[in-house]
VEXTORSE-844031 format. One record per atom (N, C-alpha, C): x, y, z; residue number from 1; residue in one letter; atom name. Coordinates in steps of 0.05 Angstrom, whole numbers, plus 5000, padded with zeros to 4 digits. Layout:
<sites>
<site><X>X</X><Y>Y</Y><Z>Z</Z><k>NUM</k><r>a</r><a>CA</a></site>
...
</sites>
This chain:
<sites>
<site><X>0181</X><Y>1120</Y><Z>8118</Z><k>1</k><r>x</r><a>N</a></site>
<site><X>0199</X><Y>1128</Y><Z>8140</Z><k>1</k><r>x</r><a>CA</a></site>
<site><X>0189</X><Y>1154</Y><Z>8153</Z><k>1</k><r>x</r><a>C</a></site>
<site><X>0181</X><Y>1171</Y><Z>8142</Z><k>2</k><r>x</r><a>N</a></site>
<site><X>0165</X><Y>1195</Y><Z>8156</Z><k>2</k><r>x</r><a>CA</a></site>
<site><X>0150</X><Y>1186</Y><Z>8170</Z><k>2</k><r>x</r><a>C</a></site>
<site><X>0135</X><Y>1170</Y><Z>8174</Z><k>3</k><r>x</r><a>N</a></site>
<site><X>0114</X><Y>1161</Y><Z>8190</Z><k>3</k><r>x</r><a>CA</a></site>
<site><X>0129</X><Y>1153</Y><Z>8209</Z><k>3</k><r>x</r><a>C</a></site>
<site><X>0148</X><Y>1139</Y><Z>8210</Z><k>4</k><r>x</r><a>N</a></site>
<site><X>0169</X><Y>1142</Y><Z>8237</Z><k>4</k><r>x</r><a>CA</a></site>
<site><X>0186</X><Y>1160</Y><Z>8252</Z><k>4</k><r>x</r><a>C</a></site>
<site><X>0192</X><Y>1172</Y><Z>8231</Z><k>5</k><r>x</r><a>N</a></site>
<site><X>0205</X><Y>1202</Y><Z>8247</Z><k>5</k><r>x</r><a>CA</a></site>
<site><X>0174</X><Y>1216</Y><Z>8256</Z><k>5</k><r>x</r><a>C</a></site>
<site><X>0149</X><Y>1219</Y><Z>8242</Z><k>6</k><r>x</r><a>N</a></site>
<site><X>0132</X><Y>1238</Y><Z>8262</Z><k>6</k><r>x</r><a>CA</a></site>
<site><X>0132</X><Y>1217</Y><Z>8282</Z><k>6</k><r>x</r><a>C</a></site>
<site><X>0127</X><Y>1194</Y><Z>8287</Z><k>7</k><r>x</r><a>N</a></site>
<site><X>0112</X><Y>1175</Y><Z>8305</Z><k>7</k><r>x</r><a>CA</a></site>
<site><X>0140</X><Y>1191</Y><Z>8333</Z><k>7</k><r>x</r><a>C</a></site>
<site><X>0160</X><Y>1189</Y><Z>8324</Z><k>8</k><r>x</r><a>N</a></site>
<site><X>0183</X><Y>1189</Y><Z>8344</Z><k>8</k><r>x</r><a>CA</a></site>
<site><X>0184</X><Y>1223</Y><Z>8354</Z><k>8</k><r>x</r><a>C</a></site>
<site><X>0187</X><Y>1240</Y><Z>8333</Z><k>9</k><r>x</r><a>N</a></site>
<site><X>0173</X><Y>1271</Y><Z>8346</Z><k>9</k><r>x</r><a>CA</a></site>
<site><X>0153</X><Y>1269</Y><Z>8361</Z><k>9</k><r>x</r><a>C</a></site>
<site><X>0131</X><Y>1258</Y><Z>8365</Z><k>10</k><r>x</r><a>N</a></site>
<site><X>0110</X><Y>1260</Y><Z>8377</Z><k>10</k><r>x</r><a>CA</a></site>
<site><X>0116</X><Y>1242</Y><Z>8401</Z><k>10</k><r>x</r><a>C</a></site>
<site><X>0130</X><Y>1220</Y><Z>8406</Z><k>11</k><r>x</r><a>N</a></site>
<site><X>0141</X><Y>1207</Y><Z>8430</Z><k>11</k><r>x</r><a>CA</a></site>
<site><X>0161</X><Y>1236</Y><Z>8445</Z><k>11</k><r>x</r><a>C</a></site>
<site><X>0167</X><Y>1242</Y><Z>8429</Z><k>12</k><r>x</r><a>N</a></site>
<site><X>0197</X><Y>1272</Y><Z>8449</Z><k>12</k><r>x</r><a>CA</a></site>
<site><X>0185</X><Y>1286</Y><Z>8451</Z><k>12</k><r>x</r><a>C</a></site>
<site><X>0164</X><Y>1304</Y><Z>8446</Z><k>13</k><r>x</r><a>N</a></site>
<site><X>0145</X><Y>1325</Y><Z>8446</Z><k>13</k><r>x</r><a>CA</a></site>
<site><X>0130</X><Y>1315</Y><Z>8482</Z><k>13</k><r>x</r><a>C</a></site>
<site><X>0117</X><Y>1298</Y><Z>8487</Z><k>14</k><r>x</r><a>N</a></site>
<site><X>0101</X><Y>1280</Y><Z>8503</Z><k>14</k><r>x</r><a>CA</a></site>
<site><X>0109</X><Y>1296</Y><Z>8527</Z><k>14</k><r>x</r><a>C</a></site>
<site><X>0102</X><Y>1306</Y><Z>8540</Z><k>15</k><r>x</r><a>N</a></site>
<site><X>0104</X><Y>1326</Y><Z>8576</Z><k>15</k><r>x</r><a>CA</a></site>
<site><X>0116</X><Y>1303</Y><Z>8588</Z><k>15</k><r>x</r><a>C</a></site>
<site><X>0136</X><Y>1313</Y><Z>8600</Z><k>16</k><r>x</r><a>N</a></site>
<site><X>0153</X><Y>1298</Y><Z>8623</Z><k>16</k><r>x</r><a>CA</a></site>
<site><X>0149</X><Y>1306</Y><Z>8650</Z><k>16</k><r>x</r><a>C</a></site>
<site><X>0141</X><Y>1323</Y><Z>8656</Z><k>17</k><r>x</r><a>N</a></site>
<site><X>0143</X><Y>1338</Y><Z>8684</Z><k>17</k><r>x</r><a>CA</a></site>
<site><X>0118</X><Y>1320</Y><Z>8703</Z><k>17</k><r>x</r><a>C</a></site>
<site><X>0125</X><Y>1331</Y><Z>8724</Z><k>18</k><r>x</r><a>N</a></site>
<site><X>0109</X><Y>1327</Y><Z>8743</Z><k>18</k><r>x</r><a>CA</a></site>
<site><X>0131</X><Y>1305</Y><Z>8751</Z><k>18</k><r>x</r><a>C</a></site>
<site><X>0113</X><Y>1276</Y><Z>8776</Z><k>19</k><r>x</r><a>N</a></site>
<site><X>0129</X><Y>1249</Y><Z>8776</Z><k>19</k><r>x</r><a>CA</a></site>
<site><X>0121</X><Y>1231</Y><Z>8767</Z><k>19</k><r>x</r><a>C</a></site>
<site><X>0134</X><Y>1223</Y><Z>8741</Z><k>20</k><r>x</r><a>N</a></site>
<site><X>0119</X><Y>1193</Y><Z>8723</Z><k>20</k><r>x</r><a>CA</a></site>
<site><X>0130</X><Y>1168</Y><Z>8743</Z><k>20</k><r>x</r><a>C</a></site>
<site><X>0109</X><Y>1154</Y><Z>8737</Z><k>21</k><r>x</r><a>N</a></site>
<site><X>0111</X><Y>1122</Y><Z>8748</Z><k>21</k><r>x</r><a>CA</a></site>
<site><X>0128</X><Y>1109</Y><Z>8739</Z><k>21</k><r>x</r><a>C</a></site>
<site><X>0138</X><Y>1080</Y><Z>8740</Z><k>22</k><r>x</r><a>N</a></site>
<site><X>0160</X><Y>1070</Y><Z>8737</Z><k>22</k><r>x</r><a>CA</a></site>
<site><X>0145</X><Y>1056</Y><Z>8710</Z><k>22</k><r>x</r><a>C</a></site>
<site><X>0118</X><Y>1048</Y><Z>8707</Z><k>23</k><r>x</r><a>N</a></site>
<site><X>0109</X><Y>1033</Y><Z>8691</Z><k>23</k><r>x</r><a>CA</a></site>
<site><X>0109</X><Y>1060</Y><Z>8667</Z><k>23</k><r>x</r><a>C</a></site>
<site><X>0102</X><Y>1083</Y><Z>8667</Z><k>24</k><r>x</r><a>N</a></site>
<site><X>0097</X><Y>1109</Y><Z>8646</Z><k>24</k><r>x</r><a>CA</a></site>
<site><X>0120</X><Y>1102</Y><Z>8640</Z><k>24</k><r>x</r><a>C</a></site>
<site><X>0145</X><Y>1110</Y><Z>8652</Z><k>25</k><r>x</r><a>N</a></site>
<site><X>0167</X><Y>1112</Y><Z>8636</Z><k>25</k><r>x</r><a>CA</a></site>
<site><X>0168</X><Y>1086</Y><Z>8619</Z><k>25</k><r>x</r><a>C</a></site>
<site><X>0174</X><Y>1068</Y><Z>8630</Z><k>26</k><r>x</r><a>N</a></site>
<site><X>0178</X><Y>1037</Y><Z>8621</Z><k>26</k><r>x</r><a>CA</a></site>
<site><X>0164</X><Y>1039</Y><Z>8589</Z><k>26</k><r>x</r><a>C</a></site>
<site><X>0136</X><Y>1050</Y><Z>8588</Z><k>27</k><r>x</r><a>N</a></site>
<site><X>0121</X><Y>1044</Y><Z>8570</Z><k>27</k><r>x</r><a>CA</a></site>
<site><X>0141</X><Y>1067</Y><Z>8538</Z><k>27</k><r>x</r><a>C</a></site>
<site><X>0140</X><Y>1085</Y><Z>8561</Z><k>28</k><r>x</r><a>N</a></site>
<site><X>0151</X><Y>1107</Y><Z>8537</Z><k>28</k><r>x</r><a>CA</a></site>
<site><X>0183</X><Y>1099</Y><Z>8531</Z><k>28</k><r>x</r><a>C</a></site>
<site><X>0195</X><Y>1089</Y><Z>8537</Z><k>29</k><r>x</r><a>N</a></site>
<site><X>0211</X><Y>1077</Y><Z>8533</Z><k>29</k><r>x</r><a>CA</a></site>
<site><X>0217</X><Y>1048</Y><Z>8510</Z><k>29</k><r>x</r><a>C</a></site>
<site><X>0184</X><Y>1030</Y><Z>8521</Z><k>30</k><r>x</r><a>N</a></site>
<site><X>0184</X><Y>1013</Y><Z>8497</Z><k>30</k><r>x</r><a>CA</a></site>
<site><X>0175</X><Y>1022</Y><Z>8471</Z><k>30</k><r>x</r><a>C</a></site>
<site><X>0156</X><Y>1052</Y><Z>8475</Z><k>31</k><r>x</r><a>N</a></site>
<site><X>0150</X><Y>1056</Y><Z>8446</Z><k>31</k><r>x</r><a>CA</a></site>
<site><X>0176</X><Y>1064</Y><Z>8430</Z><k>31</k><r>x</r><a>C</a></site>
<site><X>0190</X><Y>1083</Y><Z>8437</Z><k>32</k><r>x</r><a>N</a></site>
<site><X>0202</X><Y>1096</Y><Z>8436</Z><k>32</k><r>x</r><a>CA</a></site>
<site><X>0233</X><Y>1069</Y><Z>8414</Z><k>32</k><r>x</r><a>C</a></site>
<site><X>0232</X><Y>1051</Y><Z>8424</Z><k>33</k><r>x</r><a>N</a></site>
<site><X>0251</X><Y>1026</Y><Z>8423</Z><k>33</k><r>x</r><a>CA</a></site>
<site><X>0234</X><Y>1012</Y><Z>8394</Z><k>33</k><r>x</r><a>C</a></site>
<site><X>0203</X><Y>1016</Y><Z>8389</Z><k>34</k><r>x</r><a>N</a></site>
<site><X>0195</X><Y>0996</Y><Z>8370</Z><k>34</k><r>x</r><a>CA</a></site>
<site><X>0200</X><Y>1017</Y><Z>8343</Z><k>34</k><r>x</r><a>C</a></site>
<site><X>0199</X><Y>1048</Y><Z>8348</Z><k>35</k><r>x</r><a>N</a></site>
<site><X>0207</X><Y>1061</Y><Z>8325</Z><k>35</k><r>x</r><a>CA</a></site>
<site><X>0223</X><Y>1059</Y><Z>8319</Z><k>35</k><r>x</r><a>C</a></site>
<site><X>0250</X><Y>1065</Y><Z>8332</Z><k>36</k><r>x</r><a>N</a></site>
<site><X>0274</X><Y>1061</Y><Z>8328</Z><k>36</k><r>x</r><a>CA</a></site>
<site><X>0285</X><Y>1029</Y><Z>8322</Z><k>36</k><r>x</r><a>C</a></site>
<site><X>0279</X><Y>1010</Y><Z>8327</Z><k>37</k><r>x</r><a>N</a></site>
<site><X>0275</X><Y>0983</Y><Z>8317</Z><k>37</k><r>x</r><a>CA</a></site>
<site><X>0265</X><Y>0977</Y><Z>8287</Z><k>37</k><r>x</r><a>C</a></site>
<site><X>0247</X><Y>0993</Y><Z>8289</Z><k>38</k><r>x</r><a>N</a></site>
<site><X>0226</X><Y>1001</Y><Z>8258</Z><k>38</k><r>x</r><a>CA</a></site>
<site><X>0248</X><Y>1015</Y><Z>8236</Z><k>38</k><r>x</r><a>C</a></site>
<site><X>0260</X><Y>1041</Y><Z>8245</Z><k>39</k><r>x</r><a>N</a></site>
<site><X>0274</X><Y>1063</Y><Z>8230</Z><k>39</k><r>x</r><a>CA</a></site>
<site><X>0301</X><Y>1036</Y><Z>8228</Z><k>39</k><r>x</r><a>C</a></site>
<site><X>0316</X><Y>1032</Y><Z>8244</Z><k>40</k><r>x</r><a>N</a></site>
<site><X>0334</X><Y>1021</Y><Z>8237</Z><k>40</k><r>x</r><a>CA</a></site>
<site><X>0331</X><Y>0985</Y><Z>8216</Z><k>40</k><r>x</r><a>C</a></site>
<site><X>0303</X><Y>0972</Y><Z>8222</Z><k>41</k><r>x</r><a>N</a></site>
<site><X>0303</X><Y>0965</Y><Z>8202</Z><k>41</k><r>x</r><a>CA</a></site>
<site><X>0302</X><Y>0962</Y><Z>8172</Z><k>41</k><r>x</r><a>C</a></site>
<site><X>0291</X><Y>0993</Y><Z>8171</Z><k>42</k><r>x</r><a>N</a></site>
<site><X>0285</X><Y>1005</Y><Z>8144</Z><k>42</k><r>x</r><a>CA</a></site>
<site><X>0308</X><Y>1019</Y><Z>8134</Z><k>42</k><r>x</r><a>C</a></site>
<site><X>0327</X><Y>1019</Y><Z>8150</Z><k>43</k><r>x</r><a>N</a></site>
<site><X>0351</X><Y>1021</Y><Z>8138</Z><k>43</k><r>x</r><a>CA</a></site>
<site><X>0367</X><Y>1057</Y><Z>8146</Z><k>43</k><r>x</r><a>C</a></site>
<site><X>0351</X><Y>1068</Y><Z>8171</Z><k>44</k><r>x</r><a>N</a></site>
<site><X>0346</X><Y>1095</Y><Z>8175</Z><k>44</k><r>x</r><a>CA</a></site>
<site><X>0374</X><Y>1084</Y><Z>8198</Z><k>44</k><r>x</r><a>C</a></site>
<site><X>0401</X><Y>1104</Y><Z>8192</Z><k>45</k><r>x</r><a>N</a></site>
<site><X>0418</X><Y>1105</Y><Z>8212</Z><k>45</k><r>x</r><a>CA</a></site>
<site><X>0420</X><Y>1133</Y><Z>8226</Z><k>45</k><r>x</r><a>C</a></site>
<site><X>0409</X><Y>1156</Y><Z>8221</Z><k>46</k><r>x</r><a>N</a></site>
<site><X>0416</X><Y>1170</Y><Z>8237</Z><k>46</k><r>x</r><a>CA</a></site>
<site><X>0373</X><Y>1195</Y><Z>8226</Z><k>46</k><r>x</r><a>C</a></site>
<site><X>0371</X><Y>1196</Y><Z>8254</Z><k>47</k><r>x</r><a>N</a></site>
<site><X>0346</X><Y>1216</Y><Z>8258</Z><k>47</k><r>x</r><a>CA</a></site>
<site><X>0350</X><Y>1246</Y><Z>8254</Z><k>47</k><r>x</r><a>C</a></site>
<site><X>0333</X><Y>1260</Y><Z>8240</Z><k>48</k><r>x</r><a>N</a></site>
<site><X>0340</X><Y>1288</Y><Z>8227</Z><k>48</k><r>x</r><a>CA</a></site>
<site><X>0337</X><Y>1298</Y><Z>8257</Z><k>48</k><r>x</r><a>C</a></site>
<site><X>0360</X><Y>1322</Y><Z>8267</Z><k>49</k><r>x</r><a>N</a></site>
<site><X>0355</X><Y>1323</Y><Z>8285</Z><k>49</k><r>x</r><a>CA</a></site>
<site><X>0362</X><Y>1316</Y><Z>8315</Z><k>49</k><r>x</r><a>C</a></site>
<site><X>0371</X><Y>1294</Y><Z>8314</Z><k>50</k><r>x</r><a>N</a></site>
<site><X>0375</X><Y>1280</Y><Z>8337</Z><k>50</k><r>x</r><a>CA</a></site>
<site><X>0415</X><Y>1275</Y><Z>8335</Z><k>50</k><r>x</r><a>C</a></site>
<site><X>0425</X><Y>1279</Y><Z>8362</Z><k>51</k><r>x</r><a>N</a></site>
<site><X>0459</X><Y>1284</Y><Z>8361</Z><k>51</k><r>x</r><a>CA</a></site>
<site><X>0462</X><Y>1256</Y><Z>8363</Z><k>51</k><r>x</r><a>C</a></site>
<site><X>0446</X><Y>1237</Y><Z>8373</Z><k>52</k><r>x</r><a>N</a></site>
<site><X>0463</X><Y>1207</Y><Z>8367</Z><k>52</k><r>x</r><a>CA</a></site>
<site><X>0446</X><Y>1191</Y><Z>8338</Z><k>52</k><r>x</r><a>C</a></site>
<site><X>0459</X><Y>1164</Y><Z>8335</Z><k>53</k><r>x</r><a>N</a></site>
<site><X>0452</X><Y>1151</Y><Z>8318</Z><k>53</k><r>x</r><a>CA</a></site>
<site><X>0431</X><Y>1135</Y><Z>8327</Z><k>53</k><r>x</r><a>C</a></site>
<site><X>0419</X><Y>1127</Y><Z>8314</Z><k>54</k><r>x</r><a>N</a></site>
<site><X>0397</X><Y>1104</Y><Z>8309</Z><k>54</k><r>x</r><a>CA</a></site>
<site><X>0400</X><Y>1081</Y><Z>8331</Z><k>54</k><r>x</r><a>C</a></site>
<site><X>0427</X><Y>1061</Y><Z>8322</Z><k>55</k><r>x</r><a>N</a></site>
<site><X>0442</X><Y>1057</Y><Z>8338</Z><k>55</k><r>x</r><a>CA</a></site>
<site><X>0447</X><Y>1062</Y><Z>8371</Z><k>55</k><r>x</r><a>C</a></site>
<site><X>0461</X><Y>1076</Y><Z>8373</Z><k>56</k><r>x</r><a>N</a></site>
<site><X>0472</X><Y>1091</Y><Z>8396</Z><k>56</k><r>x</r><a>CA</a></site>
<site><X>0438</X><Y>1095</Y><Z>8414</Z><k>56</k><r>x</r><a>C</a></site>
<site><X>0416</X><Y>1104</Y><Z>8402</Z><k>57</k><r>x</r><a>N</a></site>
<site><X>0399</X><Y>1104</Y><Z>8413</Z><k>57</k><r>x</r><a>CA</a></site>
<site><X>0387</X><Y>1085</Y><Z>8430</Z><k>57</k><r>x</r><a>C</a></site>
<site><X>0385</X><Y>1065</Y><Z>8411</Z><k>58</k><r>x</r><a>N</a></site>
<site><X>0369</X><Y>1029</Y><Z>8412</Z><k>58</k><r>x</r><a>CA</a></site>
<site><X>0386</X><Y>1018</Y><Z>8431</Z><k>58</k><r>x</r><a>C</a></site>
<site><X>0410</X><Y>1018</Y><Z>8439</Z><k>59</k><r>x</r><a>N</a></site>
<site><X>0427</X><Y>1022</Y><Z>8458</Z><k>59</k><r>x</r><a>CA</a></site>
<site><X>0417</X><Y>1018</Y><Z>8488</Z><k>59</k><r>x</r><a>C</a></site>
<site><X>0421</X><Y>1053</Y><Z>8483</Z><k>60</k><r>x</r><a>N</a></site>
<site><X>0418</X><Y>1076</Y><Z>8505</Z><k>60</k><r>x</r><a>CA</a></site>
<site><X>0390</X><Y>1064</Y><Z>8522</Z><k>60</k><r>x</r><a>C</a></site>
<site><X>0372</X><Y>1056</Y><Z>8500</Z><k>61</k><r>x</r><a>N</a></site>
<site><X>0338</X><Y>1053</Y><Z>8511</Z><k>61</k><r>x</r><a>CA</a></site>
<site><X>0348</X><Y>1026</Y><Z>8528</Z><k>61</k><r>x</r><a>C</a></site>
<site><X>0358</X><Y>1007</Y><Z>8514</Z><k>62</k><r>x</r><a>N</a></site>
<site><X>0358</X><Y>0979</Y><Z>8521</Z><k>62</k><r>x</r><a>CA</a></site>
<site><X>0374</X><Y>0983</Y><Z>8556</Z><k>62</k><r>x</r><a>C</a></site>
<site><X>0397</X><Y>0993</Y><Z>8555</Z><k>63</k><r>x</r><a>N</a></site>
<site><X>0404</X><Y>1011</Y><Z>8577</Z><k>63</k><r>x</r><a>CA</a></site>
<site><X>0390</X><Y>1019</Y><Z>8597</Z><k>63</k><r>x</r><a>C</a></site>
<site><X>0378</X><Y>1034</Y><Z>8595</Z><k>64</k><r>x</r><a>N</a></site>
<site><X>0361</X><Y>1051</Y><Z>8619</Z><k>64</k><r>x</r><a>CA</a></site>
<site><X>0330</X><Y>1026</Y><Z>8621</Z><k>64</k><r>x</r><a>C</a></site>
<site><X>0324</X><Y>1015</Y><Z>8610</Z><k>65</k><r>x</r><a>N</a></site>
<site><X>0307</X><Y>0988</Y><Z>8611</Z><k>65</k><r>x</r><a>CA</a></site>
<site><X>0319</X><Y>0975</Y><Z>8632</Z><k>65</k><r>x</r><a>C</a></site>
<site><X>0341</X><Y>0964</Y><Z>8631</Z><k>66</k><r>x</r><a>N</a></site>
<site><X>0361</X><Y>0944</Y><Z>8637</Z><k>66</k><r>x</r><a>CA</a></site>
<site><X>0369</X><Y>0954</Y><Z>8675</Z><k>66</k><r>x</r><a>C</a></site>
<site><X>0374</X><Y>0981</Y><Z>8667</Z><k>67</k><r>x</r><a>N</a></site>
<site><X>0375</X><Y>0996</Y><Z>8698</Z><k>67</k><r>x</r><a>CA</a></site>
<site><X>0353</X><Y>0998</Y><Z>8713</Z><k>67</k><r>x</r><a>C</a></site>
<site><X>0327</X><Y>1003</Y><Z>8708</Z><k>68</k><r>x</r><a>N</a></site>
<site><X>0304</X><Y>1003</Y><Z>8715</Z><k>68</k><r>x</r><a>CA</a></site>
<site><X>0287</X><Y>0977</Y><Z>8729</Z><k>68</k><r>x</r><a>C</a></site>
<site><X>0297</X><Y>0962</Y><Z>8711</Z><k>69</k><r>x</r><a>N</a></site>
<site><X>0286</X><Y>0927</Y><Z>8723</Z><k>69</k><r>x</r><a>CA</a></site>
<site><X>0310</X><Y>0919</Y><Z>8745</Z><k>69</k><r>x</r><a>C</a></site>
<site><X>0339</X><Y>0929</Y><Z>8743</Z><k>70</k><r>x</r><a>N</a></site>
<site><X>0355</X><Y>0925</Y><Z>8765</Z><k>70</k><r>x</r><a>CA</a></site>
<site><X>0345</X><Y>0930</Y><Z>8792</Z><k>70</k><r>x</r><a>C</a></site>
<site><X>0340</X><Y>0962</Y><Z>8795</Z><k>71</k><r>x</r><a>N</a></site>
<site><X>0333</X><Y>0974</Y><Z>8812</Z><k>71</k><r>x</r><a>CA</a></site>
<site><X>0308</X><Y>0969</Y><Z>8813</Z><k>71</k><r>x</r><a>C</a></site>
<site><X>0286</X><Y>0953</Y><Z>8813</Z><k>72</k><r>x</r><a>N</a></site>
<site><X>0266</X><Y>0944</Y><Z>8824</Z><k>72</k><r>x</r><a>CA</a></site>
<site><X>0262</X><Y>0909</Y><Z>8826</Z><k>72</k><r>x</r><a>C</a></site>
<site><X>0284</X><Y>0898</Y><Z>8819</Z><k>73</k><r>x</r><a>N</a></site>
<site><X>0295</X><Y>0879</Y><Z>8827</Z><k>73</k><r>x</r><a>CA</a></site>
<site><X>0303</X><Y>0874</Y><Z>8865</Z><k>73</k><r>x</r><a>C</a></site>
</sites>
């Protein structure tokens, strides 16, 4: 499971600035979804660190995915 919490520190660490593409985000978004897919199948409900759950996260991603293909719909 450490290897998922670094894998997922190192996804949040990643520079945001400037203007990312619709495809950058999309991508960091799916990684971001296979750790957390990963952590919560290993039985990981809440990230050291992090104010929501595991959960609540896998969510949130599926969410802003979901808005993103709308709006370029």
């Amino acid at each position: 499971m450490k290897e998922l919490f670094d894998k997922w520190s190192e996804i949040q660490k990643q520079p945001r600035h400037g203007m990312p593409t619709v495809g950058s985000v999309q991508q960091r978004i799916s990684e971001e979804l296979q750790v957390l897919e990963a952590l919560r199948a290993a039985g990981c409900l809440q990230i050291p660190g992090e104010a929501f759950d595991v959960r609540f996260l896998i969510d949130d991603r599926h969410r802003l995915l979901r808005e993103m293909h709308d709006r370029l719909s």
